[in-house]
C-alpha positions in Angstrom: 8.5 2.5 -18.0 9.7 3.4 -14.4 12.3 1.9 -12.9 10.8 0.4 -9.4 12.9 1.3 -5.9 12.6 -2.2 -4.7 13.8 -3.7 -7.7 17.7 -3.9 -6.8 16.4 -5.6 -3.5 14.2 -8.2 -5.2 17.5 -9.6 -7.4 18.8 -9.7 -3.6 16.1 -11.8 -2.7 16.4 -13.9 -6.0 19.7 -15.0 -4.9 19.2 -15.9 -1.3 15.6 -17.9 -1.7 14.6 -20.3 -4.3 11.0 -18.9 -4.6 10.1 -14.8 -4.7 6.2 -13.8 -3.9 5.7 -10.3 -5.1 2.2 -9.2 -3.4 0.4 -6.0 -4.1 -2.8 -4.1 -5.1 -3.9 -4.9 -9.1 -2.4 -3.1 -11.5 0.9 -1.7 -9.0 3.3 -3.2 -11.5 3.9 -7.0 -10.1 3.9 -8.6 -13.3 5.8 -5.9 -15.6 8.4 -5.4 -12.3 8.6 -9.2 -12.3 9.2 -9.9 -16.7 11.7 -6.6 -16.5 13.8 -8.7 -13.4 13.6 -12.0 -15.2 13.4 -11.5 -18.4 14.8 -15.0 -19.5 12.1 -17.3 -17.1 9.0 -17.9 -18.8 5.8 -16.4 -17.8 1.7 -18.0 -17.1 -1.0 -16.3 -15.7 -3.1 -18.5 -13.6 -6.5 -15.7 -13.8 -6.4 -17.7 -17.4 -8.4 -20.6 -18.0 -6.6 -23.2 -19.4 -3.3 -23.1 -17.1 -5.6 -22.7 -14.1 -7.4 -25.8 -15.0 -4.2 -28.0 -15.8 -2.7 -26.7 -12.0 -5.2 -27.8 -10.6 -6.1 -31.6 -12.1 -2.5 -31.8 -12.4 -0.3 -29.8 -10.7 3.5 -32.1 -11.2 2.5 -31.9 -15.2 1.7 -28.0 -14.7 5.0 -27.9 -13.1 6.9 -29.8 -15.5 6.7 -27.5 -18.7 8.8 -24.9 -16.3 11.8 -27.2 -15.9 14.0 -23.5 -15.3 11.3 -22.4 -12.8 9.0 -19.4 -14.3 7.0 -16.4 -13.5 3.8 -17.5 -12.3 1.0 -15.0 -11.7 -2.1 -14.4 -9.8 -0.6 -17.5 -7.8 -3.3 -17.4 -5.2 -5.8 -19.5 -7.9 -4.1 -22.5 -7.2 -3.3 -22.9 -4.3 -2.9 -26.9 -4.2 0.2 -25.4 -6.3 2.3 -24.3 -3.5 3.4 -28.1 -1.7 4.2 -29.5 -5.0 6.2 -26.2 -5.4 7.6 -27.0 -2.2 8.6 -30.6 -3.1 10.4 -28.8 -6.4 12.5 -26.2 -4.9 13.7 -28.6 -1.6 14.7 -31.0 -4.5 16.7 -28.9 -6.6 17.8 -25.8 -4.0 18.0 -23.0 -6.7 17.7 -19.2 -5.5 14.9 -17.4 -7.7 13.8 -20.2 -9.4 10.1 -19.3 -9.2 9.1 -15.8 -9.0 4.8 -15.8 -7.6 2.6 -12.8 -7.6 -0.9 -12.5 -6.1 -3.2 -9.1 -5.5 -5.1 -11.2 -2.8 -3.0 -10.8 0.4 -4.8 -13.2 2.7 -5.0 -16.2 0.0 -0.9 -15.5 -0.9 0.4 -15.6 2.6 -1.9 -18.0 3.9 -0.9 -20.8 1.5 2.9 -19.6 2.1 2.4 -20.1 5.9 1.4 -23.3 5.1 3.7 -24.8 2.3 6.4 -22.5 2.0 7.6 -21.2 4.7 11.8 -20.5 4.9 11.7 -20.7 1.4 10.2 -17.4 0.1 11.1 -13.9 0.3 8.0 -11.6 0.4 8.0 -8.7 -0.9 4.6 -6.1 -0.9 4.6 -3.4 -4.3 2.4 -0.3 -4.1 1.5 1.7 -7.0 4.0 4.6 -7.9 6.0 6.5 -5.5 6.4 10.4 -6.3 10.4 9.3 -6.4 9.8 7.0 -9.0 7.4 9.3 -10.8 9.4 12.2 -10.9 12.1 10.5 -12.7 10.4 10.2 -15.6 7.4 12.9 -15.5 7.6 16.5 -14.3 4.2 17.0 -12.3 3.7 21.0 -11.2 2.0 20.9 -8.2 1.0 18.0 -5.0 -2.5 18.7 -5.2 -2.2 17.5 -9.3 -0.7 13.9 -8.3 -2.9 13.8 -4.9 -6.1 13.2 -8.6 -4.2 11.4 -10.7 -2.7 9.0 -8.3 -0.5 6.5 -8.7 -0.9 3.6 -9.9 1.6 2.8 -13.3 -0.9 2.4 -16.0 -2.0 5.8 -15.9 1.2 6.9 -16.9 2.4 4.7 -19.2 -0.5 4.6 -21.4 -1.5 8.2 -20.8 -5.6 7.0 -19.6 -7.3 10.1 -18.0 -7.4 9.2 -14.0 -11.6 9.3 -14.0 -11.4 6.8 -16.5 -8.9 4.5 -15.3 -10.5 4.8 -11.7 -14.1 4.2 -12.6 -13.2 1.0 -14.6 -10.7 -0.4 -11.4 -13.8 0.3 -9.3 -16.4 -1.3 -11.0 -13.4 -4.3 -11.9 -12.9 -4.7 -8.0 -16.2 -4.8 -6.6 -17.0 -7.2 -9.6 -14.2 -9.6 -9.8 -12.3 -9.1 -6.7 -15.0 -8.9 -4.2 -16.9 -11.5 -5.2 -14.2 -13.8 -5.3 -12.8 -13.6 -2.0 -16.2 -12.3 0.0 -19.7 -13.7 -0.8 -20.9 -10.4 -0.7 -24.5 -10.3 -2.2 -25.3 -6.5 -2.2 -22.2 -4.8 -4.4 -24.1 -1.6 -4.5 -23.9 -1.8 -0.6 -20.4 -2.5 -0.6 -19.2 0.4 -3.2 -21.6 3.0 -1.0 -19.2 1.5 2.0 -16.1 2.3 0.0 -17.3 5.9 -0.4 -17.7 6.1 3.3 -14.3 4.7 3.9 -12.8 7.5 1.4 -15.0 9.9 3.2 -12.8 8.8 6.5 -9.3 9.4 5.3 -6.8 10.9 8.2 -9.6 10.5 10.7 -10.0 8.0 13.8 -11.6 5.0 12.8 -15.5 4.2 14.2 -16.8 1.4 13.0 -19.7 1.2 15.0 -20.0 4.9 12.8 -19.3 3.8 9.9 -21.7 0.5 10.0 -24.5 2.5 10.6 -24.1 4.8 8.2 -23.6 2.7 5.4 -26.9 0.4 6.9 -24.9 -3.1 7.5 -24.2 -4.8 11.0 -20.7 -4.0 12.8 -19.9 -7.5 12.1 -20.0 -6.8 8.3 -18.2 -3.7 8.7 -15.5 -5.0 10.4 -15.2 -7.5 7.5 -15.7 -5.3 4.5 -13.0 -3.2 6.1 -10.4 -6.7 6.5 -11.7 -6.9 2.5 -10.2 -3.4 1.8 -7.0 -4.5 3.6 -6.5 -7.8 2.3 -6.9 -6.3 -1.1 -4.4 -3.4 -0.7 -6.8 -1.3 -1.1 -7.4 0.7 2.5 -5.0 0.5 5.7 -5.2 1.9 9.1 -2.5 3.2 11.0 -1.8 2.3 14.7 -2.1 4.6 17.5 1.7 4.6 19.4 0.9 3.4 23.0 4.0 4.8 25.0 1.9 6.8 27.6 3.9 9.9 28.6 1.7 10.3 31.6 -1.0 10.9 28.8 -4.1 9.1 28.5 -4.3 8.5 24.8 -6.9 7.3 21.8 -6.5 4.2 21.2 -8.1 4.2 17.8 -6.8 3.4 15.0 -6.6 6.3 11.5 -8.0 5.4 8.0 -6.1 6.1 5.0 -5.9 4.8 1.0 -3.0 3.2 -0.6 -4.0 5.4 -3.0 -5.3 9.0 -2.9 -6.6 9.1 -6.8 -8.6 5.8 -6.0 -10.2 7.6 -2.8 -10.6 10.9 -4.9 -12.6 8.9 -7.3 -14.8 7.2 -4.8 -15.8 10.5 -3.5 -16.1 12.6 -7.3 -13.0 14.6 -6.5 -11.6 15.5 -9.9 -9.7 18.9 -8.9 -8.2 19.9 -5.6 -8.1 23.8 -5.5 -6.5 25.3 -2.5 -9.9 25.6 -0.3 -10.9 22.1 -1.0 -12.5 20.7 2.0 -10.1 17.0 1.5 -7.3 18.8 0.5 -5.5 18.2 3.7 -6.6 15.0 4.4 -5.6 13.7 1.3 -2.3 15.5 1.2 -2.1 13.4 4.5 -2.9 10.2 3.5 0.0 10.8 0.6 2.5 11.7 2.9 2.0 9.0 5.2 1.2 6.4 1.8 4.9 7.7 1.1 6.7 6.9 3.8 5.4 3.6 3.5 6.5 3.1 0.6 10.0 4.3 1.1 10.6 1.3 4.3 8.8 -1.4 2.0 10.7 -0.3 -1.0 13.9 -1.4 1.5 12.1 -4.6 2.1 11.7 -2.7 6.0 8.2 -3.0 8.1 7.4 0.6 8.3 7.4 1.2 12.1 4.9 4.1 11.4 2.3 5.4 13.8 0.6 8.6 15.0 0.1 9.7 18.4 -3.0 11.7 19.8 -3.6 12.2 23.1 -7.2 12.9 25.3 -6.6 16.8 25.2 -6.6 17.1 21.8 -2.8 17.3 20.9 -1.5 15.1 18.1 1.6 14.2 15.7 0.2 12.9 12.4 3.0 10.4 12.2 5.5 9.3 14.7 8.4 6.8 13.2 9.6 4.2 15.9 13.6 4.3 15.0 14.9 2.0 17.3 14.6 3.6 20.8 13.9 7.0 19.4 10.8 8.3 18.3 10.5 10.6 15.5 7.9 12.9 14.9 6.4 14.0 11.5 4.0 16.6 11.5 2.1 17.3 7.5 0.6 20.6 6.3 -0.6 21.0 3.5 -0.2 24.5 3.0 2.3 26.1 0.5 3.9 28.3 2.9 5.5 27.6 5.9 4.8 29.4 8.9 6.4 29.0 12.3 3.2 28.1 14.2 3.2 24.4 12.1 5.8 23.7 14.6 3.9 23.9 18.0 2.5 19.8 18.1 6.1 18.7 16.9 7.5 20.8 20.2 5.0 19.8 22.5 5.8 16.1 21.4 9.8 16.7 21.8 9.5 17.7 25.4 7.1 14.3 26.5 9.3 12.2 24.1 12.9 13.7 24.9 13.5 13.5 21.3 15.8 15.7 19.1 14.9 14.9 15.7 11.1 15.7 13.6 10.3 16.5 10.6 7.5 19.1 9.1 6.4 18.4 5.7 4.4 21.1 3.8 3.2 21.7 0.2 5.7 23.9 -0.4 8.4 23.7 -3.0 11.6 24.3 -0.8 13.2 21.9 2.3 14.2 24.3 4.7 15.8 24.3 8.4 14.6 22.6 11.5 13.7 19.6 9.5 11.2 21.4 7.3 10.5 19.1 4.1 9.1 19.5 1.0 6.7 17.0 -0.2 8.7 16.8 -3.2 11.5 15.2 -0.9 9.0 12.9 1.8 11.1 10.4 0.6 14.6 11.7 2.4 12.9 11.7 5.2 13.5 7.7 6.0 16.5 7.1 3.8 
């Protein structure tokens, strides 16, 4: 079992609010993180039948076989739950006395906005970080971990990454998909998944991307708001600030996880002429750093910057009044050229710190990082 970054701050949380939400892709850990925090509340799943049922006809009775609070999962079921949870917790004022998880982002936060608002602390739980991995599990080489991504299961119960991926595929578009979208064509909406994969580190067009995959704009746009909700795709903002620049003001595509995106597009090795290799060791980097400010309960103030003449910075980290700029390569060596964006950004921005991470096994001056160390980066 790995032991999570955000845990320490979730006990935090636990003893400042009296309810915790723990939101997050399926299978990223929510319910083990959860039992392993609170090992003495006691534990339902509303996805089951019976509970679900008794929440809803009754949700006081529900309520009242957790007289000590309780774990309660896949919250987002129920959610004429959350005011009588409300009523509960403004009654008896305890910190962490119910701890809610939910893979469906829209339904969680919208029923919190509603019912508990000032009395939850949020907190959003990826799959694996390479920091928590490589605690526990030596892995040789990025382009290894960029297949068998990162979600806990894989690990733990040793499954071969195809395997595990083509079953959370076909789980998603069948469960997940229907449930929050009355989507009709699920054959249409996995070939629009592919695309998406297809699009990793590259500007987002969904005018593109709708006629590819056959469906209006209107749908696209939604489909992609279904891959968000779900924590399953994310886009990263353009930064405005203008230099006397004109810049794009699309936004990039990435996965919250580069095995899942692998396996949507049949990628079962990355060699070193790989045509996604450096798009994929991309989206990891940047899939990283988020990590690292949400594992310190932080919003992660992450953008890239690309202006009309071609030059870019793959990621530029808004730290207070200073902008920081990360350049990624994914080549194993590093060579002095990777530094010419990161220098023509330092002389618009006035900056003095950036960052260059590369493939390569060593940190080394001038804020060169290894991607075994992306992490240090934003600690």
């Amino acid at each position: 079992m790995f032991k999570r970054d955000i845990a320490d701050h979730i006990k935090k949380l636990a003893r400042q609010f009296p309810v915790i939400t723990i939101t997050g892709p399926r299978q990223s850990g929510k319910t083990t993180l959860a039992k392993t925090l609170f090992p003495d509340k006691l534990y339902v799943n509303l996805e089951e039948l019976g509970p679900r049922q008794l929440a809803k006809s009754d949700p006081k009775e529900f309520l009242s076989f957790y007289k000590d609070g309780a774990i309660i999962d896949e919250a987002q079921y129920v959610p004429e739950l959350f005011s009588y949870i409300q009523v509960r917790v403004d009654q008896k004022d305890t910190p962490g006395e119910f701890i809610l998880t939910g893979s469906q982002n829209f339904l969680m936060m919208e029923n919190i906005t509603q019912s508990l608002a000032g009395r939850v602390g949020v907190v959003e739980l990826l799959p694996l970080s390479y920091h928590e991995i490589q605690t526990e599990i030596s892995i040789a080489s990025p382009y290894e971990l960029l297949v068998k991504g990162f979600y806990p299961r894989i690990y733990n119960a040793n499954i071969e990454s195809s395997l595990f991926y083509k079953s959370y595929i076909q789980t998603y578009v069948e469960r997940d998909v229907r449930q929050i979208k009355n989507i009709e064509n699920l054959d249409t909406f996995q070939k629009f998944m592919k695309l998406c994969a297809m699009r990793v580190g590259q500007l987002l067009n969904v005018s593109a991307l709708a006629l590819e995959c056959g469906v209006s704009q209107n749908t696209a746009k939604n489909w992609l708001s279904l891959l968000k909700t779900s924590y399953i795709a994310f886009t990263l903002m353009p930064h405005f600030k203008n230099f006397n620049k004109r810049l794009v003001k699309q936004p990039k595509l990435y996965f919250y996880d580069t095995g899942l995106a692998g396996a949507l597009l049949d990628v079962e090795e990355i060699t070193p002429e790989h045509n996604l290799k450096g798009r994929l060791f991309e989206n990891f980097v940047v899939t990283e750093l988020i990590k690292t400010r949400w594992n310190q309960l932080k919003t992660h103030n992450l953008y890239f910057w690309r202006d009309s003449a071609g030059h870019e910075v793959d990621v530029v980290f808004e730290a207070g009044d200073e902008l920081v700029p990360i350049e990624i390569k994914a080549s194993q060596t590093f060579r002095q050229e990777f530094f010419k964006e990161l220098n023509y950004f330092k002389t618009l921005s006035q900056g003095s710190r950036s960052h260059l991470v590369y493939a390569g096994e060593e940190d080394l001056p001038k804020g060169v990082v290894s991607w075994r160390n992306v992490q240090s980066i934003l600690m």
